[in-house]
SETORLO-502808 format. One record per atom (N, C-alpha, C, CB): x, y, z. Coordinates in steps of 0.001 Angstrom, whole numbers, plus 500000, padded with zeros to 6 digits. Glycine has a CB too. Example, Ala and Ser with C-alpha at 12.3 -4.5 7.8 and 13.67 -1.06 7.14 Angstrom:
2
513190494310507800 512300495500507800 513200496700507800 511308495527509046 512850497750507080 513670498940507140 512900500030507870 514084499402505725 
END
This chain:
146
779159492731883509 780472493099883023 780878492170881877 781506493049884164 780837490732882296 780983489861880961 780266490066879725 780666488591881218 778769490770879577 778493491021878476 778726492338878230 777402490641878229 779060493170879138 779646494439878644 781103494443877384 780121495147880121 781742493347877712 783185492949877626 782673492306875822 783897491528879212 782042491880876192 781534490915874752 780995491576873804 780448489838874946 780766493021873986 779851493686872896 780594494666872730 778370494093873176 781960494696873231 783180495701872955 784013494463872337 783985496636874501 783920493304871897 784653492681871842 786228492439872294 784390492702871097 785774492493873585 787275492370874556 786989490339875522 787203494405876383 786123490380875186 786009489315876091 786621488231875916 784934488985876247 787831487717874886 788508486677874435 790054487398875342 788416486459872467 789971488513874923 790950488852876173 791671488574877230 790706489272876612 789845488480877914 789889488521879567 789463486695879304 788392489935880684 789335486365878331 788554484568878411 789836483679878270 787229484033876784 791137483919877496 791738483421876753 793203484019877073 791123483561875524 793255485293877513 794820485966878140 795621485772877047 795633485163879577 795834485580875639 796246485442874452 797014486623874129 795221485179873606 798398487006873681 798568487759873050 798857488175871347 799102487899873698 798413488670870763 798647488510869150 799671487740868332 798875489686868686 799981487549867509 800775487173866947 801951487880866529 800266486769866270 803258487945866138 803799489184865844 803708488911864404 805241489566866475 804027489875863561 803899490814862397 804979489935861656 804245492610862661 804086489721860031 804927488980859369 806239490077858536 803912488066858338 807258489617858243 807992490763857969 806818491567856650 809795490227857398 807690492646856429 806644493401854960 805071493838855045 806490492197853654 804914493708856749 803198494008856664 803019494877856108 802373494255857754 801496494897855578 800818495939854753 800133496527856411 799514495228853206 800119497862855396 799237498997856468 797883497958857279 798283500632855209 797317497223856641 796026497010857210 796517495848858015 794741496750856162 797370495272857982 798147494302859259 798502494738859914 799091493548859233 799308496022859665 799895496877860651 798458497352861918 800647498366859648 797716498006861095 796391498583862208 795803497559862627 795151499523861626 795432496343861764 794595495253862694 795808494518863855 793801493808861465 797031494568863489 797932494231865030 798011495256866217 799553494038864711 798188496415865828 797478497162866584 796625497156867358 797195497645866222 795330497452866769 793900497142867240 793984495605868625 792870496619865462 794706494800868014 795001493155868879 795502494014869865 796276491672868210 796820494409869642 797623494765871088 797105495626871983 798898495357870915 795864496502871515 795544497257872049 794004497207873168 795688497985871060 793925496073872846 792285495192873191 792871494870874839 791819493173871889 794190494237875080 794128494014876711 794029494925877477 795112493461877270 794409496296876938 794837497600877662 793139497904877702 796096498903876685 792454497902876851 791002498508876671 790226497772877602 790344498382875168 790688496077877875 789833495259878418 790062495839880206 790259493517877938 791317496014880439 791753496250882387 790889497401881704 793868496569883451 790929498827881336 790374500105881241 789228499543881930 790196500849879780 788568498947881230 786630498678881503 786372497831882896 785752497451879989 787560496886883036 787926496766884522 787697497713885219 789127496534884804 788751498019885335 789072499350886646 788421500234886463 790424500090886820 787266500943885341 786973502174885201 785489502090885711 787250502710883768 784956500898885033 783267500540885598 783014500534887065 782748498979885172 783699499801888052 783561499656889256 783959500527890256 783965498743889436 784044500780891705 783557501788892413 785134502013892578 782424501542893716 785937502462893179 787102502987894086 787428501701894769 786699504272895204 786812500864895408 786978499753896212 787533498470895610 785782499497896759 786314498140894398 787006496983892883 788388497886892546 785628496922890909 788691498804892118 789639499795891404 790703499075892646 789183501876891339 790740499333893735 791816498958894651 792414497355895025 791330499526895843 791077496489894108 791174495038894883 792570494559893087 788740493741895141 791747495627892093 792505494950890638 793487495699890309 791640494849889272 794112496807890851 794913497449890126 796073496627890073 795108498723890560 797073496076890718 797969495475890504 798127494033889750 798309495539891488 796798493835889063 796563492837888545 797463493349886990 794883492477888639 797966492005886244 799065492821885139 798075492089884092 801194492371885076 797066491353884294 796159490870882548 795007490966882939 796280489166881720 793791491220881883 792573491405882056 791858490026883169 792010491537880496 792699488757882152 792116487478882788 792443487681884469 792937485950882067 793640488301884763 793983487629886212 793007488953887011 796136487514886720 792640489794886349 791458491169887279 789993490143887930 790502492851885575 789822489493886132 788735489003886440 788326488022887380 788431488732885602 789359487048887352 789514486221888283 789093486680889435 790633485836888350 790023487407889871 789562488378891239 788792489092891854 789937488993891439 787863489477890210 786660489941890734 785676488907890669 786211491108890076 785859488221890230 784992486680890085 785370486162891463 785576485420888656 786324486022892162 786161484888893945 785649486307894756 788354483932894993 785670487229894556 785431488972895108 784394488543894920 785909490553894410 783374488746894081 782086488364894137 781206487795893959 781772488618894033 781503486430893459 780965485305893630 781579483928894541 780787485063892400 782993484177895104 783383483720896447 783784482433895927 782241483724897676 784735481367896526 785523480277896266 784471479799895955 786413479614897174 784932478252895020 783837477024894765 783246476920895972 784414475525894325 784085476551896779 783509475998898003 783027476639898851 784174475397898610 782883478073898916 781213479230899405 780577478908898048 781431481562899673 780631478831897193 779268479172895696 778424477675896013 780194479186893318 779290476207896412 778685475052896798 777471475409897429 779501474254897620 778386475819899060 777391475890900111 776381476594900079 777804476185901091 776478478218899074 775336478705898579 774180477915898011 775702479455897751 774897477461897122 773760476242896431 773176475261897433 774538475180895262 773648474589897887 772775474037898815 772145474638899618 773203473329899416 772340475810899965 771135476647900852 770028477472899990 771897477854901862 770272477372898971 769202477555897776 768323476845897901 769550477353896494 768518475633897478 767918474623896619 767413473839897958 769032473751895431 767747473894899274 767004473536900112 766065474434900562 767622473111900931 766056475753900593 765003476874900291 763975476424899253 765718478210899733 764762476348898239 763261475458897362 762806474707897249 762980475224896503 763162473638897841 762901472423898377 761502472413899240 764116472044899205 761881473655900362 760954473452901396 760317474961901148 761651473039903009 759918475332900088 759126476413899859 757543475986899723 759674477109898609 756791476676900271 755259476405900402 754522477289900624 754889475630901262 753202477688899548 752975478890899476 751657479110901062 752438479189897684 751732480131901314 751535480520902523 749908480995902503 752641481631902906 749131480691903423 747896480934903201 747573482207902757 747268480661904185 748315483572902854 747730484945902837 748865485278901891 747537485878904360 749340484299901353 750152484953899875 749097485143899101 751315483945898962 749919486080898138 748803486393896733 749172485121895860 749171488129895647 748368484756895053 748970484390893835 750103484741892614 748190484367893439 750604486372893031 751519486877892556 752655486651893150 751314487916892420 752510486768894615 753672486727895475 754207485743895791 753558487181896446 753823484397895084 754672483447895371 754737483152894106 754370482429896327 755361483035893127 755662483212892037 757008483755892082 754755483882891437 756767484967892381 757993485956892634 758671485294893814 757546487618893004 758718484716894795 759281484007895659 760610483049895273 758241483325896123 759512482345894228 760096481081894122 761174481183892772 758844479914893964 760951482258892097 761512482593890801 763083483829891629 759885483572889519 762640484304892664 764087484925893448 765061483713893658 763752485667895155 764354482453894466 765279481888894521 766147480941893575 764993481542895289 765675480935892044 765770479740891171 766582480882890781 764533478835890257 766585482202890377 767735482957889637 768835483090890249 767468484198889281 768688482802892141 770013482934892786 770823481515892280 769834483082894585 770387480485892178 770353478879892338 771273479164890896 768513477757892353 770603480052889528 770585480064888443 772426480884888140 769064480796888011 772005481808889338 773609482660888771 774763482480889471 773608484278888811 774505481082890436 775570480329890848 776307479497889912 775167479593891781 775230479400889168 775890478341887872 775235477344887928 777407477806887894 774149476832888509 773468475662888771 772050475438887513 772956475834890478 771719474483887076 770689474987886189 769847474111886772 770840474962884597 768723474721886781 767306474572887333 766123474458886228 767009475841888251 765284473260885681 764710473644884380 763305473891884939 764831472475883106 762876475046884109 761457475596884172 760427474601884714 760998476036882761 760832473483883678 759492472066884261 759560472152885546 759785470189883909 760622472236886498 761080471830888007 760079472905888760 763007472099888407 760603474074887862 760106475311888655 758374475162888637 760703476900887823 757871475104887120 756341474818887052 755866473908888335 755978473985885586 756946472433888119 756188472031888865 756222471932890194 756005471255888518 757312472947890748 757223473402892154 755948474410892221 758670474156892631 755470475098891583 754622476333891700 753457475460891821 754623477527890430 753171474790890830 751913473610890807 751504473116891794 752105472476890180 752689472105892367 752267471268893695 752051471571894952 752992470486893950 752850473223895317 753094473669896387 751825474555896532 754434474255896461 750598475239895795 749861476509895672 748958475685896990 749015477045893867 748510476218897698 747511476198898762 746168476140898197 747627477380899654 745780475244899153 744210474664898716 742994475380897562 743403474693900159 743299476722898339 741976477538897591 742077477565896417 741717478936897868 743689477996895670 744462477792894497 744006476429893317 745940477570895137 743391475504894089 743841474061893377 742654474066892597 744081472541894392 
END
């Protein structure tokens, strides 16, 4: 949704809750439409809110009155207080911690294992660098592997 928002250019909108400036006296037509266009970006931004998501999001944001305060809501809605996204993370990253590839894995399938859990780790907000990941894949591969 955030890059949906960004390539409609609404996402300063919902980032920033800003409203335009008002109109210097004597605007010319093309101040007139580009203030416009401004005032008309929060209304477009809730639209893509409420219109993308199922009946259920539609019911959690409607009474929301700015793009920013929808998002918000759909942001602890589905990615849950700091303090669930924490405890997520630590049940990640102790998952990868104690990940070890398994005698009758493929060589494909743990790869894919360990890369599920570094993108969950990843879209918590946590950053995880590739070296870490390499060299979890490296140290952990089972004998036959080495």
């Amino acid at each position: 949704m955030n890059t949906y928002l960004q390539v409609h250019d609404l996402w300063n909108v919902v980032d920033n809750n800003t409203e335009p400036a008002l109109l210097r006296a004597n605007p010319t037509m093309a101040q007139i439409r580009q203030h416009n266009e401004e005032c008309a970006k929060k209304h477009k931004a809730m639209a893509c809110l409420q219109n993308d998501g199922s009946d259920v999001i539609f019911t959690r944001i409607m009474a929301c009155d700015s793009p920013k305060q929808a998002w918000k809501k759909l942001k602890e809605e589905f990615m849950g207080s700091d303090k669930t996204r924490q405890q997520q993370l630590i049940n990640f990253r102790r998952d990868f911690e104690n990940l070890k590839m398994r005698e009758l894995e493929t060589i494909k399938q743990y790869p894919d294992k360990i890369m599920a859990i570094v993108n969950n780790i990843r879209l918590i907000g946590d950053d995880l660098s590739d070296s870490r990941v390499v060299e979890k894949v490296i140290t952990t591969l089972s004998e036959n592997f080495e």
